[in-house]
C-alpha positions as CSV (number, residue, x, y, z in Angstrom):
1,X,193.6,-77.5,59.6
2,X,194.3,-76.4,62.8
3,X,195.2,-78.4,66.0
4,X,194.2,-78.8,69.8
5,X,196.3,-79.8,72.5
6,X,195.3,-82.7,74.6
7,X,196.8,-84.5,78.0
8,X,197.8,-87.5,78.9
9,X,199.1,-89.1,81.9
10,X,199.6,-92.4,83.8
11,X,202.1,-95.2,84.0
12,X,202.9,-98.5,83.2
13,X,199.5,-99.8,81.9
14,X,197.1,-97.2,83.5
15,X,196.4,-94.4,81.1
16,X,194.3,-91.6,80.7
17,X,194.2,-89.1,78.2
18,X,191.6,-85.7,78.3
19,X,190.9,-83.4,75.3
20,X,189.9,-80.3,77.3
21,X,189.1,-78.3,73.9
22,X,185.9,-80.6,73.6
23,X,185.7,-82.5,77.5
24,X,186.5,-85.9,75.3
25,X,188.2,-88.7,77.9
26,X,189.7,-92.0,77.3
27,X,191.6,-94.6,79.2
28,X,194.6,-96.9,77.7
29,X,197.2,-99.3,78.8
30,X,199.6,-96.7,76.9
31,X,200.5,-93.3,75.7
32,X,200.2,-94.5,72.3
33,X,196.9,-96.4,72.5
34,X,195.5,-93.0,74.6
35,X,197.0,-90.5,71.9
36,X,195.3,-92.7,69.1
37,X,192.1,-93.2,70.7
38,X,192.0,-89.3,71.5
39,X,192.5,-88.6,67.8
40,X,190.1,-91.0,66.5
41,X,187.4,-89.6,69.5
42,X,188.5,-85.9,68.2
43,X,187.9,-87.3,64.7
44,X,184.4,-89.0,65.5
45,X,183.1,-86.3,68.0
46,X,183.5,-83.3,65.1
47,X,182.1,-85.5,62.6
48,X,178.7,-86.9,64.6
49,X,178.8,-82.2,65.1
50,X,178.9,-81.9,61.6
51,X,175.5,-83.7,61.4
52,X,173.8,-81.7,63.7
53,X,172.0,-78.4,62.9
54,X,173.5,-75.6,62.9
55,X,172.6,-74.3,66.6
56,X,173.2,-77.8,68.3
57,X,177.0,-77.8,65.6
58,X,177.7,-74.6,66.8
59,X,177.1,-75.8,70.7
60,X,179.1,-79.1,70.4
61,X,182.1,-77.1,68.6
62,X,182.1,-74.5,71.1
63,X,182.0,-77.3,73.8
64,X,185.0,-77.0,76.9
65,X,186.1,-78.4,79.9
66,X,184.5,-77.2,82.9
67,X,187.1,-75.4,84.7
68,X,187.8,-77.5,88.3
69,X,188.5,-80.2,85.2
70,X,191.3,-77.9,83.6
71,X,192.8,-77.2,87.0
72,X,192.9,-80.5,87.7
73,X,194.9,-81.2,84.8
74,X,197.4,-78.2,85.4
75,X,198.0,-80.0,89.0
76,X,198.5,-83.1,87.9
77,X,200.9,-81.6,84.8
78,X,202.7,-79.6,87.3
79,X,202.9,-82.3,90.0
80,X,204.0,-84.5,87.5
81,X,207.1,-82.3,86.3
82,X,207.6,-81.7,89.5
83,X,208.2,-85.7,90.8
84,X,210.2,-86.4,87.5
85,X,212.7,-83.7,88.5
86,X,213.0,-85.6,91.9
87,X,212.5,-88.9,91.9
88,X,211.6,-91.2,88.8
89,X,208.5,-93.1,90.4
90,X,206.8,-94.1,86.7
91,X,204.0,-91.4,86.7
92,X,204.2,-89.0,83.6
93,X,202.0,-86.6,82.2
94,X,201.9,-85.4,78.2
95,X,200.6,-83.0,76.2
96,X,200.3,-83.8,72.4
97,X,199.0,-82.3,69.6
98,X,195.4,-83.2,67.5
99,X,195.1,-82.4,63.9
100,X,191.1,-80.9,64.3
101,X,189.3,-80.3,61.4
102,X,186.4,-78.5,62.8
């Protein structure tokens, strides 16, 4: 089974988490309920795929992130590492990996 990197960031009860492999989003009050809600959307989203045809499958599995949303994600990332080195002002950003059994 192979796994897909996702992102999360936020602070003290403001969460969100992005799983740019299939443009999946969620919000949380932590890193731990936005990790488990990413894996049970990873989870859900490849099995409602798995339903499909083949042609609409092989389009949902091939699904991505448009790409102003992945650069905003780098930014944030980087900005992220960048503040933490500097001053400690309770944003932080995470990347985490999702077992994905497409």
């Amino acid at each position: 089974m192979r796994e897909i990197v996702c992102f999360a960031h936020g602070r003290a009860g403001e969460w969100e988490g992005i799983c740019l492999e299939f443009d999946l989003a969620v919000q949380g009050s932590s890193f731990n309920e936005v990790q488990e809600a990413l894996e049970e959307a990873v989870r859900e989203y490849i099995a409602a795929a798995r339903d499909e045809d083949d042609t609409t499958r092989a389009k949902l599995l091939n699904r991505h992130a448009p790409l102003l949303v992945e650069l905003a994600w780098t930014a944030r990332v980087l900005r992220s590492a960048w503040r933490h080195r500097r001053a400690r002002d309770g944003d932080t950003s995470a990347s985490f990996p999702v077992a994905c059994p497409a």
